[in-house]
MOPAC internal coordinates of N, CA, C and O (Angstrom, degrees):
PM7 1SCF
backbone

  N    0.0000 0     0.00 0     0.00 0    0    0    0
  C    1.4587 1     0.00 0     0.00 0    1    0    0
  C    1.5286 1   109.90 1     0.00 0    2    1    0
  O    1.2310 1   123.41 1   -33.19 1    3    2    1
  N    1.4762 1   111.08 1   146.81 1    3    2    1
  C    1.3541 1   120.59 1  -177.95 1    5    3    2
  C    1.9565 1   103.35 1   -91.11 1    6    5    3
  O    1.2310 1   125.32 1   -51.10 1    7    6    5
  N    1.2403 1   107.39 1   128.90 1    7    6    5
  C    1.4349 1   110.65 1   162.09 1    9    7    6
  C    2.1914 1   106.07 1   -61.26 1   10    9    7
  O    1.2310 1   130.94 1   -53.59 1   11   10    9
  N    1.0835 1    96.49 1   126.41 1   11   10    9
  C    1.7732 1   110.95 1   175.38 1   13   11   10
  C    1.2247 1   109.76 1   -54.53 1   14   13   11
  O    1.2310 1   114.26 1   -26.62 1   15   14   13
  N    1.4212 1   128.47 1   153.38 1   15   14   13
  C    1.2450 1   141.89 1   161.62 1   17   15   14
  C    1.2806 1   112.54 1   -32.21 1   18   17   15
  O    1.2310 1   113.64 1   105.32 1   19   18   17
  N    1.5031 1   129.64 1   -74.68 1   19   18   17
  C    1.1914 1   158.17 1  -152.42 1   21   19   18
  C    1.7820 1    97.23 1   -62.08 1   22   21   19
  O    1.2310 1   123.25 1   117.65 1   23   22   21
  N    1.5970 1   111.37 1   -62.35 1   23   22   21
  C    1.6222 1   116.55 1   169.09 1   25   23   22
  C    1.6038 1   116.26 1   -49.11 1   26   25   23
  O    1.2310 1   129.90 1   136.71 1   27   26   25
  N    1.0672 1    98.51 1   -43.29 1   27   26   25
  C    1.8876 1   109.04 1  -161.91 1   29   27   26
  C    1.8032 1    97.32 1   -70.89 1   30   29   27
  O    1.2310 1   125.19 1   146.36 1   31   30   29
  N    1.3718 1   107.64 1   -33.64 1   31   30   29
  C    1.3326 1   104.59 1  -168.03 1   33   31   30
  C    2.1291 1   117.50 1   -81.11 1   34   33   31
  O    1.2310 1   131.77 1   162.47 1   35   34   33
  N    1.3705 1    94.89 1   -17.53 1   35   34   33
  C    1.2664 1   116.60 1   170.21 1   37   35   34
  C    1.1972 1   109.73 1   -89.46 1   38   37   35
  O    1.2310 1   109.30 1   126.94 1   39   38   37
  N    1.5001 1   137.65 1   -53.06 1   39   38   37
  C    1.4978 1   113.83 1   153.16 1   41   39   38
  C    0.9878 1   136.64 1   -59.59 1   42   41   39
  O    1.2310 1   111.04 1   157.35 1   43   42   41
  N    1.4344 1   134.46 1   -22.65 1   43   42   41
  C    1.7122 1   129.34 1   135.50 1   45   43   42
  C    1.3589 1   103.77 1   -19.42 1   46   45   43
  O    1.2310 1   114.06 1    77.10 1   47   46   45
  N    1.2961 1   128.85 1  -102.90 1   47   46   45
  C    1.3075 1   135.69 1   167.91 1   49   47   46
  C    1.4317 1   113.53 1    -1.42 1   50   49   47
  O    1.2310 1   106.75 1   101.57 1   51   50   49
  N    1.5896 1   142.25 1   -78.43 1   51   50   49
  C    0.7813 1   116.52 1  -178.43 1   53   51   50
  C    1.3267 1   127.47 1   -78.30 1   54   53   51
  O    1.2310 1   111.85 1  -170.81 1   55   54   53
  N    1.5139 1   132.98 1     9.19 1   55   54   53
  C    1.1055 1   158.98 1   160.83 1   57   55   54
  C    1.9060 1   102.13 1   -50.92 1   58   57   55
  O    1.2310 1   124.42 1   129.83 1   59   58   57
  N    1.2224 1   109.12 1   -50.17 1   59   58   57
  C    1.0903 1   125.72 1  -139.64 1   61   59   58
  C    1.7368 1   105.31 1  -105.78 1   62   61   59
  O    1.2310 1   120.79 1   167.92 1   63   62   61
  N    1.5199 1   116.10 1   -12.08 1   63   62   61
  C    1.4823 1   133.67 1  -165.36 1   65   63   62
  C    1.4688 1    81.47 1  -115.81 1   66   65   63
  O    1.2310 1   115.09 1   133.26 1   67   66   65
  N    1.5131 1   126.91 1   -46.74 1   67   66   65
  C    1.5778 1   100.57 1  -173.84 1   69   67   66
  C    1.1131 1   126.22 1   -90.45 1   70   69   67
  O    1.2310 1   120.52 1  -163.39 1   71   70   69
  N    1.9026 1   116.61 1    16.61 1   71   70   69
  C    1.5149 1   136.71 1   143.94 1   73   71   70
  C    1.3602 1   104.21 1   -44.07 1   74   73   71
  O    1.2310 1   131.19 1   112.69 1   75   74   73
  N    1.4287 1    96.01 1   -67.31 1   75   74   73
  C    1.5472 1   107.87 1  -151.82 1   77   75   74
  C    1.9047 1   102.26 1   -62.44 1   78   77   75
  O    1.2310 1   123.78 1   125.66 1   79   78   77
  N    1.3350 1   110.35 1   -54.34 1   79   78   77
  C    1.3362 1    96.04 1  -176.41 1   81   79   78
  C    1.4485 1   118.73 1   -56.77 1   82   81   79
  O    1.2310 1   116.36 1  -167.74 1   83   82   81
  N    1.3434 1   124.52 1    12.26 1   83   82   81
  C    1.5859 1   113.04 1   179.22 1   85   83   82
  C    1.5413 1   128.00 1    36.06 1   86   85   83
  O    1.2310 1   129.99 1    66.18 1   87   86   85
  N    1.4215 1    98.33 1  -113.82 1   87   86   85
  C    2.3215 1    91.99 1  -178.05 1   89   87   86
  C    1.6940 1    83.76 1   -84.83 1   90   89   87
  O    1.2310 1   102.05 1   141.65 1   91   90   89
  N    0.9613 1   150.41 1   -38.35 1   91   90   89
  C    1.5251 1   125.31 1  -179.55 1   93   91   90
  C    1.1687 1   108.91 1   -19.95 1   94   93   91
  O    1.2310 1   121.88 1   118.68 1   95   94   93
  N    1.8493 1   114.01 1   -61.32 1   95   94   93
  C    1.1522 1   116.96 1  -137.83 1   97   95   94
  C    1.7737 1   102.71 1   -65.46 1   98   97   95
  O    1.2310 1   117.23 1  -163.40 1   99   98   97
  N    0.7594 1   122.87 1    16.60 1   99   98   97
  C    2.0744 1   119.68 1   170.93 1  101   99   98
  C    1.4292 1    93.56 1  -103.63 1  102  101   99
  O    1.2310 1   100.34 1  -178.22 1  103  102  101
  N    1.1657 1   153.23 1     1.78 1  103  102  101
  C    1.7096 1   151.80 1   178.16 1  105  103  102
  C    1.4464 1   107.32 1  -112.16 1  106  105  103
  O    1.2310 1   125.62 1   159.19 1  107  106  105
  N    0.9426 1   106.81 1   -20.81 1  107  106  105
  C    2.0530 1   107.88 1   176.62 1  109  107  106
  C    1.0416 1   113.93 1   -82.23 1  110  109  107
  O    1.2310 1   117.60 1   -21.34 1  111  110  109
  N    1.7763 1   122.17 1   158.66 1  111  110  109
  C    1.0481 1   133.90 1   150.77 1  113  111  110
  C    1.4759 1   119.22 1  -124.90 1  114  113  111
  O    1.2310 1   124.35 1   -82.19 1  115  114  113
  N    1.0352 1   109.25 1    97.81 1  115  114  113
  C    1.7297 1   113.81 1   164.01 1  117  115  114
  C    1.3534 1   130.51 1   -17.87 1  118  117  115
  O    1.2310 1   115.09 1   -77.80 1  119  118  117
  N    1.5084 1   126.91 1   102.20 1  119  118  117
  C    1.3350 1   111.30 1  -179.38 1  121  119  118
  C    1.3777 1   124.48 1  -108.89 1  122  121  119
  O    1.2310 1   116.50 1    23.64 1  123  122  121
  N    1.4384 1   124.26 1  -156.36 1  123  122  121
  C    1.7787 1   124.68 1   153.13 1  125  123  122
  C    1.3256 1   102.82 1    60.40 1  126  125  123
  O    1.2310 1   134.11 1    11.45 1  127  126  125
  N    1.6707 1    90.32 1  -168.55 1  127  126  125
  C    1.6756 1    89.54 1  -172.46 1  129  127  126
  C    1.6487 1   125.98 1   -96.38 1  130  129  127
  O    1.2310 1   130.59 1  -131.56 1  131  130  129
  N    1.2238 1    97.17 1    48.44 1  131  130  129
  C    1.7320 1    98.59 1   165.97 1  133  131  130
  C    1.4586 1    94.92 1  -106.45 1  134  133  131
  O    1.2310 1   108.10 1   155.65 1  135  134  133
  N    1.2720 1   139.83 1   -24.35 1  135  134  133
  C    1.4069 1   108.83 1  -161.22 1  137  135  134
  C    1.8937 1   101.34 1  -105.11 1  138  137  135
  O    1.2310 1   125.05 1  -159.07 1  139  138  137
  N    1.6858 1   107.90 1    20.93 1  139  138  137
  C    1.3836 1   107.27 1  -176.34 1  141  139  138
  C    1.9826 1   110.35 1   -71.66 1  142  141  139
  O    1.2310 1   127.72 1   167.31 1  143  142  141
  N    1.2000 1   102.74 1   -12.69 1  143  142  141
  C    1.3534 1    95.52 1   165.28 1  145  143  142
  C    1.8192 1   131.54 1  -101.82 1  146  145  143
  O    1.2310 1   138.37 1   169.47 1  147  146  145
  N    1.1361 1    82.00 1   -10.53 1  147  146  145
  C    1.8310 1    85.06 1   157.49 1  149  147  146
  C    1.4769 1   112.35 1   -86.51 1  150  149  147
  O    1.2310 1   109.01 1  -178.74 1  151  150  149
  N    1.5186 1   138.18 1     1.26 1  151  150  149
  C    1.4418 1   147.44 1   165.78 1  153  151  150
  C    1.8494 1   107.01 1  -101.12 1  154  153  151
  O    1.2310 1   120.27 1   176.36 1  155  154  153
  N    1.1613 1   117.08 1    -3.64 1  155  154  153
  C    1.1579 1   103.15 1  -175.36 1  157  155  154
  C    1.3158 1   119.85 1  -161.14 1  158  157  155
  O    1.2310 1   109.05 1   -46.75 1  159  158  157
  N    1.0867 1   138.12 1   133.25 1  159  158  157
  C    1.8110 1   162.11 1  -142.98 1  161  159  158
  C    1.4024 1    66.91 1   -39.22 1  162  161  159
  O    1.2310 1   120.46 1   -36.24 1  163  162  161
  N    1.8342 1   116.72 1   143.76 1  163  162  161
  C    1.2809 1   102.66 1   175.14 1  165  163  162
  C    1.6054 1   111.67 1  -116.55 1  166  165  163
  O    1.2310 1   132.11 1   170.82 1  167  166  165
  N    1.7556 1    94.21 1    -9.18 1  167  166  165
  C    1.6496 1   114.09 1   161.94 1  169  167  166
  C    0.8138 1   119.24 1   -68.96 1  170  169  167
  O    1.2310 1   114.37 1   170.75 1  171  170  169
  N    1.5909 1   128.26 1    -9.25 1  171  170  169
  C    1.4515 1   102.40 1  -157.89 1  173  171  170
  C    1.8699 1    89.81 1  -125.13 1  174  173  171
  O    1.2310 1   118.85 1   149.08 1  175  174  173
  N    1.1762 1   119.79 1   -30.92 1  175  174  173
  C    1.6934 1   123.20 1   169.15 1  177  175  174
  C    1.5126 1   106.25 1   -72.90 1  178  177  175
  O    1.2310 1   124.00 1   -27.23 1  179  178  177
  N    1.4762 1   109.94 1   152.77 1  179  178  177
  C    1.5254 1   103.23 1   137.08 1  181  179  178
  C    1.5982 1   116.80 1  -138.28 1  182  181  179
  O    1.2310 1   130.56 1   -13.14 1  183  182  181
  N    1.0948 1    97.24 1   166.86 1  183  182  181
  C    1.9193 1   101.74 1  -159.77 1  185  183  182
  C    1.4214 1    91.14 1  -110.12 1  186  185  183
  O    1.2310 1   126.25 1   -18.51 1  187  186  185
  N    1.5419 1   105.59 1   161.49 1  187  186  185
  C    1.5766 1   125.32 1   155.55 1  189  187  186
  C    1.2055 1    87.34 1   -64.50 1  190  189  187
  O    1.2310 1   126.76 1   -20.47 1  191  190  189
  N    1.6595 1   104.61 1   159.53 1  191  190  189
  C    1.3853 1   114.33 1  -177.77 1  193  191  190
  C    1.5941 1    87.39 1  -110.61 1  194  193  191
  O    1.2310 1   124.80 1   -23.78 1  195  194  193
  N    1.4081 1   108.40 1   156.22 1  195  194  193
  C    1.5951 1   128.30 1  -164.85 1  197  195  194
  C    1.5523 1   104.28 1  -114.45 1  198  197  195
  O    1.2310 1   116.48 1   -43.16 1  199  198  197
  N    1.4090 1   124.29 1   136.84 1  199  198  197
  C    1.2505 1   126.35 1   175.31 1  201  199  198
  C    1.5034 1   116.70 1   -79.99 1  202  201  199
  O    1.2310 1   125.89 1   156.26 1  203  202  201
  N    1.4564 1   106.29 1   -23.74 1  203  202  201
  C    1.7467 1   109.02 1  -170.56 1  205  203  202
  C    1.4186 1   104.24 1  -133.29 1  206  205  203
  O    1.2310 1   128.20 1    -5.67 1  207  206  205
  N    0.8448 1   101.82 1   174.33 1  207  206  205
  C    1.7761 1   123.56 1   177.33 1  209  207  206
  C    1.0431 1   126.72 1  -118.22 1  210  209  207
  O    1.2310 1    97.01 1   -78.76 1  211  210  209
  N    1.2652 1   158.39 1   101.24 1  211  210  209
  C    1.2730 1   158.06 1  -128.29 1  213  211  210
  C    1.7049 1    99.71 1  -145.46 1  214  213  211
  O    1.2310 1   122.68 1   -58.89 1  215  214  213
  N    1.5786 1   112.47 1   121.11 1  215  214  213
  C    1.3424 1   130.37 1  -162.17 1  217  215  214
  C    1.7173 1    95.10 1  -147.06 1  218  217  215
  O    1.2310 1   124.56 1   -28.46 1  219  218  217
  N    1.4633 1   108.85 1   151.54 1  219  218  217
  C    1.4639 1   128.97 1  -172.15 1  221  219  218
  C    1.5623 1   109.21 1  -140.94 1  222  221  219
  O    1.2310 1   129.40 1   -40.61 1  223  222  221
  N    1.5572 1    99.49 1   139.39 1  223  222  221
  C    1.4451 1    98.31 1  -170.92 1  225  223  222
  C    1.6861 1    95.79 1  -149.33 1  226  225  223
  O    1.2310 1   126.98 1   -13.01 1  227  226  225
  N    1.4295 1   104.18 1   166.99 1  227  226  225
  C    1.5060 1   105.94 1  -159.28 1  229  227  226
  C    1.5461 1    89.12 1   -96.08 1  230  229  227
  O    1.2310 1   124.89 1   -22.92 1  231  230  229
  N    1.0417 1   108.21 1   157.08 1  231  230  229
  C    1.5749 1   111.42 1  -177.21 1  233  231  230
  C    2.0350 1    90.89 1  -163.28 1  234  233  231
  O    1.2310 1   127.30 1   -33.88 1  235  234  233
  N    1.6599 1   103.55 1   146.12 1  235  234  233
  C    1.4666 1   112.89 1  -165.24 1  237  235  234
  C    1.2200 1    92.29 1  -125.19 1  238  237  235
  O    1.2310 1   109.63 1   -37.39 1  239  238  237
  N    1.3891 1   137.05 1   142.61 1  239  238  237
  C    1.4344 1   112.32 1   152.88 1  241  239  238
  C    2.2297 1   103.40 1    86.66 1  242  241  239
  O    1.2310 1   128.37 1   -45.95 1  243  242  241
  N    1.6712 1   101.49 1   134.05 1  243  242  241
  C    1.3071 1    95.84 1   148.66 1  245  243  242
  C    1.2420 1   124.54 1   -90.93 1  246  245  243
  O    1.2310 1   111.93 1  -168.77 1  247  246  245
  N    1.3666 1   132.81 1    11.23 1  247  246  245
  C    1.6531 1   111.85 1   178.69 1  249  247  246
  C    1.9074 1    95.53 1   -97.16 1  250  249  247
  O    1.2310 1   120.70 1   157.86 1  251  250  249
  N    1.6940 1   116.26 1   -22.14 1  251  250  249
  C    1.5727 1   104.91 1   155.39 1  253  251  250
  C    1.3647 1   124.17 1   -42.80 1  254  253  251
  O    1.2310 1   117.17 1   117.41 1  255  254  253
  N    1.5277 1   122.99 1   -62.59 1  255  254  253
  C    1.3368 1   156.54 1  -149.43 1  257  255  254
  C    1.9571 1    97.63 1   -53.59 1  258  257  255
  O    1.2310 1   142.03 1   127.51 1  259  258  257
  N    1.8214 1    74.83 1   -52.49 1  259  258  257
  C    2.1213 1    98.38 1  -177.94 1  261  259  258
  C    1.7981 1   103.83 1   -47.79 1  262  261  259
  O    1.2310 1   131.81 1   133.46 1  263  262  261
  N    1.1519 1    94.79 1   -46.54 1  263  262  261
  C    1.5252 1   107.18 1  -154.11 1  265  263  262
  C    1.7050 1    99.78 1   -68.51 1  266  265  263
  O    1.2310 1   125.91 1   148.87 1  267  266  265
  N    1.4561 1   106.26 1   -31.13 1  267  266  265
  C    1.4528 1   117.46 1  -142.19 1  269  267  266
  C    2.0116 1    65.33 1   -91.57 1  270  269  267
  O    1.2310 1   110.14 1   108.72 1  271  270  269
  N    0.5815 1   136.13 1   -71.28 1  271  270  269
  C    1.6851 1   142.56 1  -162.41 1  273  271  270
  C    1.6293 1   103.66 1   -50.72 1  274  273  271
  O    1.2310 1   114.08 1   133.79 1  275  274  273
  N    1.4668 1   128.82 1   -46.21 1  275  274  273
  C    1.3732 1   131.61 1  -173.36 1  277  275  274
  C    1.6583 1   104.21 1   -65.88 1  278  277  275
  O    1.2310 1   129.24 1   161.10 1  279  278  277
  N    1.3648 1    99.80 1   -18.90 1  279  278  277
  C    1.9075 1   119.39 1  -156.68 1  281  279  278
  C    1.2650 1    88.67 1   -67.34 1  282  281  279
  O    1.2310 1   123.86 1   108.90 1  283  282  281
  N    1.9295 1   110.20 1   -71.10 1  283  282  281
  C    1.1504 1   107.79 1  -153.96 1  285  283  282
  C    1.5217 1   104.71 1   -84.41 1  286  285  283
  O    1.2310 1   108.11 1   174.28 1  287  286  285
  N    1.0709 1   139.83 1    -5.72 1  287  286  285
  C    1.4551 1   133.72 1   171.23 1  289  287  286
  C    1.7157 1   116.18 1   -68.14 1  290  289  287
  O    1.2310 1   124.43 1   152.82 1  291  290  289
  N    1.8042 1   109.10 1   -27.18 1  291  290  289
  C    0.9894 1    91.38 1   169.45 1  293  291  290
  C    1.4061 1    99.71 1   118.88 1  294  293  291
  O    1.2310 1   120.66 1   159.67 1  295  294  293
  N    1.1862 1   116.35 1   -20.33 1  295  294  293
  C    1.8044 1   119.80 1  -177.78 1  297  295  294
  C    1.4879 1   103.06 1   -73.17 1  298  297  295
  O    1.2310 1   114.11 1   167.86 1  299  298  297
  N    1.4231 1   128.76 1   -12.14 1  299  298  297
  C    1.2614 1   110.83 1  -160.27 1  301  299  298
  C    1.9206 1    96.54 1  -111.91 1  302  301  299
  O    1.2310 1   115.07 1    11.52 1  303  302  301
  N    0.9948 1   126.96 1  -168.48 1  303  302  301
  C    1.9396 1   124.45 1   157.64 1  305  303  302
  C    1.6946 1   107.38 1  -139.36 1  306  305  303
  O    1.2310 1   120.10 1   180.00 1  307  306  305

């Protein structure tokens, strides 16, 4: 069986966000509905396809929060 348009294009997506977060990406957790097809028969559902990706990470403190914000904008390496 072929994975659907609609699935394939949402795992692109998150394919493609846990590029971008680099070493983040071991501190995230993936949320919402992009990752409803990696939880579920993915042949046999199909999903709205989702524009964003929505991920949560623990953060202590605002001078973390700063860091965690400069990170992903790109000001930091």
């Amino acid at each position: 069986m072929e994975i659907n348009k609609v699935n394939a294009s949402v795992i692109y997506l998150l394919e493609k966000a846990a590029t971008a977060l680099g070493t983040l990406l071991t501190k995230v957790v993936f949320t919402g509905g992009s990752i409803v097809p990696i939880y579920l028969d993915r042949y046999q559902y199909e999903f709205r396809p989702t524009q964003d990706v929505d991920c949560v990470i623990e953060i202590t403190g605002r001078v973390a929060y700063s860091r965690l914000e400069k990170k992903l904008r790109g000001d930091l390496a």
